[in-house]
N, C-alpha and C positions, 0 to 999 in steps of 0.2 A: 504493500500500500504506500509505504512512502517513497517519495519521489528520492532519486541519486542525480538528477539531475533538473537542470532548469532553464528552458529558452523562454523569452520575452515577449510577447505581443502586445502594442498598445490598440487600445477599442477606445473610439472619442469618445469625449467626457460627455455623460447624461446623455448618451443616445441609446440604450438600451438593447433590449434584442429579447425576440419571443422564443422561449425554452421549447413552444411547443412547435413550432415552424420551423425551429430547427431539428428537434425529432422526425418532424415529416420529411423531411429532407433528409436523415439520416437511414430512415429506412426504406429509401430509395437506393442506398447504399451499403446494404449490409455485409458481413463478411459473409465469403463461398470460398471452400478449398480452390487449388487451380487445377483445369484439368489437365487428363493426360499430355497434351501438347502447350500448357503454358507454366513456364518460368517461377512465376509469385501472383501473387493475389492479395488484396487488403477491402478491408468494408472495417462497419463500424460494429459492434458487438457491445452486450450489459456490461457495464461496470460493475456491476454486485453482482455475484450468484443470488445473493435471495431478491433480487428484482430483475427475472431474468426477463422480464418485458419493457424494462426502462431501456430506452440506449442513453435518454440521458439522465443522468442520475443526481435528482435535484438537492444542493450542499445549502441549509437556511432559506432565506428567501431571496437574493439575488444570486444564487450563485451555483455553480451545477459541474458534477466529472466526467468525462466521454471518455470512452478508450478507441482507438483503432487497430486494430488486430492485422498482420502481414504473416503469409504464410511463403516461404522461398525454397525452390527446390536446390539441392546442392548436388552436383555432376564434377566430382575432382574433372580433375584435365588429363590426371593420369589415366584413369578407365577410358578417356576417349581415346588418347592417344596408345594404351593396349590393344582395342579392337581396332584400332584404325590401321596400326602396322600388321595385327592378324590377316584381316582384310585384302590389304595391298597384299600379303604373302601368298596369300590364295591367288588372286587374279593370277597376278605374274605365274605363279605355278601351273596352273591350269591351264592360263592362255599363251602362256612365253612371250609376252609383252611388257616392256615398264606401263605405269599408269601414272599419267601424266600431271601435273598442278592441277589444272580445273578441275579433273577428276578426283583425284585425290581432296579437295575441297567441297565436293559434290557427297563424297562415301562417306566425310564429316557430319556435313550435314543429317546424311542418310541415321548416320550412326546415332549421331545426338538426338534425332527424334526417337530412336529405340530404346534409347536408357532413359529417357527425360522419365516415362511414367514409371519406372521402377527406382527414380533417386530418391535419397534420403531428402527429405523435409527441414527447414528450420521455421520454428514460428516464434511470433514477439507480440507483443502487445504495448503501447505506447498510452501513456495516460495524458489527458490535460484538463485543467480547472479553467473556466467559464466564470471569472470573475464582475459580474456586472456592479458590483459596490464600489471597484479599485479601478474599473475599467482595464483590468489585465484577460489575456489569455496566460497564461504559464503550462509550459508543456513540460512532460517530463524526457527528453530529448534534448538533443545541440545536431546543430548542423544541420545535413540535408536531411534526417530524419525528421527535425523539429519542423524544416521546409514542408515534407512530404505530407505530416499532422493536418500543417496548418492548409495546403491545399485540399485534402480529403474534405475538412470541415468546409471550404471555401464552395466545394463540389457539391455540397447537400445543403451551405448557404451561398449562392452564387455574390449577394451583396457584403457579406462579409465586409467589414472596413477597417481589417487588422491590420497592423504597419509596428516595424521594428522600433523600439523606442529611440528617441534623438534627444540625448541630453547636453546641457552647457558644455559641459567640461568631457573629453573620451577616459574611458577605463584606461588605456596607456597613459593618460599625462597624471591622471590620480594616480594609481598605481606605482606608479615611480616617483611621485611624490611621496609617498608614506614609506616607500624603500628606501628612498633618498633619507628622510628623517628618522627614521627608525620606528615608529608607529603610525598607525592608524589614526581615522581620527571619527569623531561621533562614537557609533556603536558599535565599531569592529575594532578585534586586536589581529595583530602579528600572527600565522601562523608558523611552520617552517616547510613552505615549500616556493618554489619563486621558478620561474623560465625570464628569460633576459635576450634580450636579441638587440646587432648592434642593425640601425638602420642602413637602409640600401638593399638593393637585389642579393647580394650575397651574406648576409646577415650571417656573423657567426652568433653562435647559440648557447649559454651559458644556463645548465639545470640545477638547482638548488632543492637539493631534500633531504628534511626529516635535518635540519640543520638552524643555527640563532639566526635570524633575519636580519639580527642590530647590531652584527658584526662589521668589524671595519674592511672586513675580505669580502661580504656580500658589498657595503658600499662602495668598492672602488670600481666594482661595476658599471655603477651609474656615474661614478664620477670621469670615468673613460669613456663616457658617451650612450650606452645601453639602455636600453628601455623595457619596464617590463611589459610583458604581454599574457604573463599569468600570473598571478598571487595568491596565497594560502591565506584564510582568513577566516576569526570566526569571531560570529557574531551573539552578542550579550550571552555566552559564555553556552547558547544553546544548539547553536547550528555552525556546522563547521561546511568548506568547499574549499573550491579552486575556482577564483575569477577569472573571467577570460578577457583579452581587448575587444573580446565581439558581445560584450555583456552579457555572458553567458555564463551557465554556475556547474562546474563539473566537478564529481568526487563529492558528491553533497550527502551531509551525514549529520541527522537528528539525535541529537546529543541524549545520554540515559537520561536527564531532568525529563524529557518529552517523553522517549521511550515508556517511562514510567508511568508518565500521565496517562498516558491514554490508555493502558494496560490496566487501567482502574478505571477508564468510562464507562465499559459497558461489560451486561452479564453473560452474554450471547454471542455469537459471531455476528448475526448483522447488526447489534446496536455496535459491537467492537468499530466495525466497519464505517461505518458511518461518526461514530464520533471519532475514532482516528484521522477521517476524511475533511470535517470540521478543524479536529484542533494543527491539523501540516497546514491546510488553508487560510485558518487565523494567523501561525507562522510565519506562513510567506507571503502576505497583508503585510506586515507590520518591515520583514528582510527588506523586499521588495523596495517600501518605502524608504526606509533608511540606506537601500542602495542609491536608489534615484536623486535624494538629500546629498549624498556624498560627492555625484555624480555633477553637483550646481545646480539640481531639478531639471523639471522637460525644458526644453527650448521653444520655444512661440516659433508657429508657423506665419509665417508670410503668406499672400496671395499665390506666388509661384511653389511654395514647399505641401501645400496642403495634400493634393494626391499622392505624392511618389515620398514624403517622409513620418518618419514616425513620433512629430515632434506635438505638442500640446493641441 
């Protein structure tokens, strides 16, 4: 249930959005394995087992969890490239011929569609919280995963109006700010892990971990020029990660003070559920905000920044 990680979406202030239109819209989209001849497959699937007719699964009263479910088939390259040389061994044998590139690319083909329905399988499931109080999406993903989330959801709400956040100040110049100093500032401390890169296309790359942040050997780092582009840091002594330059929160880890809590909300597996669901939500409410705080708050959008940024 709790999230490890965390990608950002802003939803403009006080424009709201219907819980149940987007349901309708989700199950237009649900998960289906894939079949015999395709690759991967993703739809949208309950978030509870004991609400298995919710797809969205409503957190207080603005605010709600979706999951999306990807199913991927896995085809080493070894087994193709096994039967692929079996294959070519045969021709040539039987025909007393080589068998030339294109064919040889064709018997790939051939081959790959034979094993596709007998590969092994990977599946996942991706969570994200529907914040309408905070105006956030937070997903539990980075990168193109978190991309591929927030498209599905886009697929089942075509107006979606989600956009990356666009704050004063970038995650690199804080970040090396508090490195540079030796602390944090507001409600985060120091943890010990750091990535450092010097600027330019060749950027060499300095990792720091499991090591004192407030060292004079981490700061000559920065004092050589370096930037960071990842930081260990936690926050009001409950939530620990690794910040990213792309505002992103990887390695996220809900400290035993929460663990605890919630371990005593409920009697049951689904009130468990559900108040575990509430109180990481109220958490990342309050992270969220004292990121943004840290960050110099959103940036005001301009006439020209409104559609393509993710600012106020």
């Amino acid at each position: 249930m709790w999230f490890r990680k965390l990608a950002l979406f802003r939803l403009p202030a006080e424009q709201g959005m219907d819980f149940d239109a987007l349901e309708q819209g989700m199950a237009r989209h649900v998960f289906a394995p894939p079949t015999s001849l395709e690759w991967n497959s993703k739809g949208f699937v309950a978030p509870a087992s004991h609400a298995p007719d919710r797809l969205v699964h409503p957190l207080l009263q603005n605010a709600a969890l979706v999951t999306l479910k990807r199913e991927e088939k896995v085809l080493p390259g070894s087994s193709i490239r096994e039967a692929l040389a079996a294959r070519i061994a045969d021709i040539e044998k039987r025909e007393g011929r080589p068998v030339g590139r294109k064919e040889k690319r064709e018997l790939k083909e051939q081959i790959t569609d034979e094993l596709l329905p007998r590969a092994i399988t990977r599946v996942s499931a991706v969570r994200a919280l529907i914040d309408l109080h905070t105006d956030w999406i937070m997903i539990d993903a980075t990168g193109m995963r978190a991309e591929d989330t927030l498209s599905a959801l886009r697929e089942a709400m075509p107006q979606l109006p989600a956009r990356l956040p666009h704050t004063r100040q970038s995650p690199v110049s804080v970040m090396t700010g508090w490195l540079a100093s030796g602390e944090a500032t507001g409600e985060f401390g120091l943890d010990s892990d750091a990535v450092m890169q010097s600027p330019g296309d060749d950027a060499a790359t300095v990792r720091v971990s499991r090591q004192d942040l407030t060292t004079s050997e981490v700061r000559q780092h920065i004092d050589t020029g370096k930037v960071v582009v990842e930081l260990g840091l936690i926050w009001r002594e409950r939530i620990r990660f690794v910040l990213t330059e792309k505002l992103e929160l990887k390695r996220l880890q809900f400290l035993d003070v929460l663990q605890e809590q919630a371990s005593q909300a409920g009697d049951d597996a689904p009130a468990l559920f559900d108040a575990t669901a509430v109180l990481m939500l109220g958490e990342l409410q309050q992270l969220v905000a004292d990121l943004i705080d840290a960050m110099g708050g959103h940036m005001p959008c301009n006439a020209n920044e409104k559609d393509d940024k993710g600012c106020k």
